[in-house]
C-alpha positions as CSV (number, residue, x, y, z in Angstrom):
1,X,-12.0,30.8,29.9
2,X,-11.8,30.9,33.4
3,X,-15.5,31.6,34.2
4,X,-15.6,28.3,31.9
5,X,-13.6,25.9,34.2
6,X,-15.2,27.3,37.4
7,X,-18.7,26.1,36.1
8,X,-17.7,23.3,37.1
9,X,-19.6,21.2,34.2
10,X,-18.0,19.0,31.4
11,X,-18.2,22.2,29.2
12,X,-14.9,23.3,30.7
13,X,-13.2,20.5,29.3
14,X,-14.8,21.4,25.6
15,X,-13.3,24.9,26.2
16,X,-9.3,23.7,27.5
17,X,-9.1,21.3,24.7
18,X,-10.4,24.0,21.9
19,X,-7.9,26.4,23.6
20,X,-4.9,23.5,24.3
21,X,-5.3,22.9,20.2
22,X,-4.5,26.9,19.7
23,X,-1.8,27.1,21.7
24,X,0.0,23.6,20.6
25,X,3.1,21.6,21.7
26,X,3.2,23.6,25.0
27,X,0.8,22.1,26.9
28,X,2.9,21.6,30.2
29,X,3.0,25.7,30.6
30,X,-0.6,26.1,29.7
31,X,-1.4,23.6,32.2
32,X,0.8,25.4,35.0
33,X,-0.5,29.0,34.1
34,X,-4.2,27.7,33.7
35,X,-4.2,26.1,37.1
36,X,-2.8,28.7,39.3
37,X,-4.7,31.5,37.4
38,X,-8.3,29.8,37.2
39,X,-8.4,26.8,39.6
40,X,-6.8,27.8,42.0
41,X,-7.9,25.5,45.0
42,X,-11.1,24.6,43.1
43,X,-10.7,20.7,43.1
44,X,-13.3,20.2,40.7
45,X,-12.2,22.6,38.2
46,X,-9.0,21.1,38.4
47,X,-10.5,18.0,37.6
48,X,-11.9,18.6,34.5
49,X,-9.1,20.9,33.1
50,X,-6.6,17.8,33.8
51,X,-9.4,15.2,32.5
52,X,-8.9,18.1,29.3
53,X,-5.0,17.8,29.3
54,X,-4.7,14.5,29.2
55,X,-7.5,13.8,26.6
56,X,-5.7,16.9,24.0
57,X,-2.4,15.1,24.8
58,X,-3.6,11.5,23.9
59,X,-5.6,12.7,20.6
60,X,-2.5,14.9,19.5
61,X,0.2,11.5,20.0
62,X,-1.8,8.8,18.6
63,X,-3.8,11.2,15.8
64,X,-0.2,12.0,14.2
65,X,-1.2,15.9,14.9
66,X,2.3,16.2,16.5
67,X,5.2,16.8,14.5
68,X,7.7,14.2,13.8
69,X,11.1,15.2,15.4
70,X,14.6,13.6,14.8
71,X,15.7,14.5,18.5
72,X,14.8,11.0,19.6
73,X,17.4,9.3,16.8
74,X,20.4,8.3,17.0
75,X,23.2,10.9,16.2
76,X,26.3,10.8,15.1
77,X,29.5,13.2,14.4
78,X,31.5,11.7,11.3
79,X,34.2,13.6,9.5
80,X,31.4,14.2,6.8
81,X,29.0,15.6,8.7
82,X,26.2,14.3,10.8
83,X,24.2,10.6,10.6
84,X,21.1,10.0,12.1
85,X,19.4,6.6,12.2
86,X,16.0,7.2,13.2
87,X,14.2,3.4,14.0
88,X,11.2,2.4,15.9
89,X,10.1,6.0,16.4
90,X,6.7,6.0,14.8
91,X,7.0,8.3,11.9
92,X,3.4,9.2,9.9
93,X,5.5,11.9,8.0
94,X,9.2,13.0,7.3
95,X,11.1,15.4,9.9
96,X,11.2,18.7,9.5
97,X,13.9,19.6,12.0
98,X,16.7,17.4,9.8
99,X,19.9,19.4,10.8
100,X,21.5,20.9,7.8
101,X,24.9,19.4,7.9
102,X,22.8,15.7,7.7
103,X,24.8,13.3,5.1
104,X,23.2,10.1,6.2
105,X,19.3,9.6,6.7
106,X,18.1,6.1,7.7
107,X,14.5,5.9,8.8
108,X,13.1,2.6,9.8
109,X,10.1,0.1,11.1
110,X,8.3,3.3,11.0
111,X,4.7,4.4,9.7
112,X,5.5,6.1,6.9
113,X,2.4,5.8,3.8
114,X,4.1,8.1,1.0
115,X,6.7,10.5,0.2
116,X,5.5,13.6,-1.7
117,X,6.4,15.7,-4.6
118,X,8.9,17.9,-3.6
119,X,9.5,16.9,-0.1
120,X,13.5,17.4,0.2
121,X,13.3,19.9,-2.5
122,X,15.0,23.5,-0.6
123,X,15.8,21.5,2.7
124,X,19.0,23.1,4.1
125,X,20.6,19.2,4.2
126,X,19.2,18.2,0.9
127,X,22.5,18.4,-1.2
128,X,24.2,17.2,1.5
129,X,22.4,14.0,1.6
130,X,24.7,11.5,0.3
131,X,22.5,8.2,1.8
132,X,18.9,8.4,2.4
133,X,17.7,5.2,4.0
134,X,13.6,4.3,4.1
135,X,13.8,0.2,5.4
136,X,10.6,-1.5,6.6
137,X,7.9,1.1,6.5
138,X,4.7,1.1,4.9
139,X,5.5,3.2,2.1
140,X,3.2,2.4,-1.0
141,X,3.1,5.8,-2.5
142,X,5.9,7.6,-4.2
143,X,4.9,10.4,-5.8
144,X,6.9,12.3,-9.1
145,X,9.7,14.2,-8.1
146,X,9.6,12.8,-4.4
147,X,13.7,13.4,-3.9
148,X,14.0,16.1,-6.1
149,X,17.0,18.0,-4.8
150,X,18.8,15.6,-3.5
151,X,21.9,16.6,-6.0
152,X,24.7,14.1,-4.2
153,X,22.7,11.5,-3.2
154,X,24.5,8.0,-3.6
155,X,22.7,5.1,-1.7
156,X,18.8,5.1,-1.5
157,X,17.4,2.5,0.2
158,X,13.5,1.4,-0.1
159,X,13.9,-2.5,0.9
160,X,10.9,-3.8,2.5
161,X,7.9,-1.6,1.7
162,X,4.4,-1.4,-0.2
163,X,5.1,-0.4,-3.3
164,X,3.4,-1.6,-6.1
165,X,4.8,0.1,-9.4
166,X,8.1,2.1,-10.4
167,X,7.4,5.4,-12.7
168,X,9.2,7.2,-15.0
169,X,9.3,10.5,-12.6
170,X,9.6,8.7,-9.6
171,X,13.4,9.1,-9.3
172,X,13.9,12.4,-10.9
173,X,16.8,14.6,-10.0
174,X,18.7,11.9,-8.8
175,X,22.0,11.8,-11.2
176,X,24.3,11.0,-9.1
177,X,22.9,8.1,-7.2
178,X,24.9,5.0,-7.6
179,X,22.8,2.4,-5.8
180,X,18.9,2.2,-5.3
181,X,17.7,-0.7,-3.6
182,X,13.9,-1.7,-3.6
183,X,13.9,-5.6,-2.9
184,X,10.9,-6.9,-0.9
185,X,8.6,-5.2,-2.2
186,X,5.5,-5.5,-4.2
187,X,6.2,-4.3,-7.1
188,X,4.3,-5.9,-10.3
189,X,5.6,-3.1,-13.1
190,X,8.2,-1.1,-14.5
191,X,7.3,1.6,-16.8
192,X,9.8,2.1,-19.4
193,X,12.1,5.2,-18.9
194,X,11.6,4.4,-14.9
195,X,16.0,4.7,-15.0
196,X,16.7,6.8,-17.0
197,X,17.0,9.8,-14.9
198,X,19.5,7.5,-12.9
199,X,22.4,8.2,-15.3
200,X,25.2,7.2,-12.9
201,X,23.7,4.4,-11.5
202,X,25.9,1.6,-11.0
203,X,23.8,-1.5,-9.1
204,X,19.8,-1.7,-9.1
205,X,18.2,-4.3,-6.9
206,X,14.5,-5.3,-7.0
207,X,14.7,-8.7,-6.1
208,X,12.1,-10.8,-4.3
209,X,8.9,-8.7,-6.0
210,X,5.8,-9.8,-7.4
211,X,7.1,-9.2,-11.4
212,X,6.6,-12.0,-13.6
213,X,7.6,-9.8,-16.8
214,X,10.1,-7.0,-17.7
215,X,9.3,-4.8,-20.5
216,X,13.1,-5.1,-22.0
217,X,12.5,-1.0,-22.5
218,X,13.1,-0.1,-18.9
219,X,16.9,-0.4,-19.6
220,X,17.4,0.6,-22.9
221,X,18.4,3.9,-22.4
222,X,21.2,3.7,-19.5
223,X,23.5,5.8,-20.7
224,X,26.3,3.6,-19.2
225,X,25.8,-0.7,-18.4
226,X,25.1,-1.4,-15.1
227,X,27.6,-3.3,-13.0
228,X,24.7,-5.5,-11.3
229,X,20.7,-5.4,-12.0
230,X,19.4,-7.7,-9.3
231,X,16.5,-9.4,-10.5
232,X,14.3,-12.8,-9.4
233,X,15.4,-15.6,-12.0
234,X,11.7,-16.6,-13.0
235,X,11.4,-12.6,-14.3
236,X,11.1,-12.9,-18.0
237,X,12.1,-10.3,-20.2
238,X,9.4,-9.1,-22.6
239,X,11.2,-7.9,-26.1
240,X,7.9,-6.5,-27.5
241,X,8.2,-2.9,-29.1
């Protein structure tokens, strides 16, 4: 590489960036090892190779190629173990560093597309979760089994995305959660069966969605009556079979 950079043509910059990408998140100590042992007091050389950093640093930040970190959020010790509040930071993609003794999750005004099968499924936290909080992202894909694992989850908050449609396997695994929350949406269907994984659920809200007709299904098999089903008044209730 170093017979690269001391050529002294844009091919140096080709060859830092395809060796920057290898190495990863530490780009500061390539940079320092690179200089002294290549450059040395070659101006041009140094040149390009920092023309290189900078141009592998910009693509990796505003590509989403770095990984999303929750050391930037908001921390905090409670009796029940940890909180982090996460808002503003830019998520494409859940953390992967969530500290295991994690109770509450909020992630918001982020950049967040979809949540995937499986994703919390094996995390060290994930039956310690008891909230898990996704407010104001973009989020119009959910798929089946998205918060599988998530044993003692209570709250789950979903207010103020994309999403279009609920599924039956959307929210399974979740037995224990109490409230779900989904208003502000734009959500235009309910499959039947959508709750009925949700077998302690107390209060669903899905107000202020684009629904103009609930199959009557989608709460016909609650194994217990809901304390409060937030709905838009103009929804009508469809009774067919």
């Amino acid at each position: 590489m170093c017979a690269d950079l001391k050529n002294q043509t844009p091919r140096a910059m080709e060859v830092a960036t395809k060796h920057l990408h290898f190495l990863g998140n530490p780009i500061i100590l390539c940079t320092c090892l690179l200089w002294f042992h290549c450059c040395q007091t070659d101006l041009i050389c140094i040149q390009y190779f920092i023309s290189a950093v900078v141009i592998t640093w910009f693509g990796n930040v505003h590509s989403g190629k770095a990984e999303p970190s929750v050391e930037n959020c908001t921390h905090k010790e409670e009796e029940r173990g940890l909180k982090i509040s996460c808002t503003l930071i830019g998520f494409t993609d859940i953390p992967q560093d969530i500290p295991d003794e994690t109770f509450w999750l909020f992630i918001g005004e982020a950049e967040l597309t979809m949540i995937r099968a499986y994703t919390f499924y094996q995390q060290g936290y994930a039956s310690n979760l008891y909230f898990l909080g996704f407010y104001k992202n973009n989020i119009s894909i959910i798929e089946d089994a998205s918060f599988y694992g998530l044993v003692n989850l209570k709250y789950l908050v979903l207010k103020r995305n994309n999403i279009a449609s609920l599924r039956r396997d959307m929210f399974l695994g979740l037995d224990h959660l109490e409230q779900v929350y989904l208003q502000r949406n734009f959500i235009t269907a309910i499959v039947p069966g959508t709750f009925d994984w949700l077998t302690s659920a107390n209060y669903l809200w899905i107000q202020i969605n684009r629904m103009s007709t609930l199959d009557s299904r989608v709460l016909s098999n609650q194994q217990r009556p809901l304390k409060q089903f937030g709905l838009n008044r103009f929804v009508n209730c469809d009774t067919a079979s």
